[in-house]
C-alpha positions, 0 to 999 in steps of 0.5 A: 500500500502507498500511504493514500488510502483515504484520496480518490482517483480523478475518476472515482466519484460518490454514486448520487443520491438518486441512483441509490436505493433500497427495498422496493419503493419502485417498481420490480419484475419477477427477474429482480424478484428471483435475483434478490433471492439468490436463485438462478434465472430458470422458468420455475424460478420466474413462474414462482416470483411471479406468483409470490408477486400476485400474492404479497405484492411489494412484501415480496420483495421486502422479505428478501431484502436487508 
């Protein structure tokens, strides 16, 4: 290590305030629904975010998340 841990890089800038978020104040897709699981992207795991969506709504994302 060099010594300047605590500089940034001309090119390293803070993600802005409107790019960030979390939970699910937006809208989400069942890709993201399966995604925020940890399962891979196959047609039973879409089939099953789908229908998780049709019966909690936004909590089923919310349950997932942090």
């Amino acid at each position: 290590m060099n010594g300047d841990t605590d500089k940034t890089s001309p090119g390293d800038f803070p993600t802005p305030d409107n790019l960030l978020h979390a939970g699910s104040e937006g809208e989400f897709s069942a890709e993201d629904l399966v995604l925020a699981s940890g399962r891979d992207m196959t047609p039973q795991n879409l089939a099953w975010a789908e229908r998780r969506m049709a019966e909690k709504g936004r909590a089923s994302l919310d349950e997932l998340l942090p």
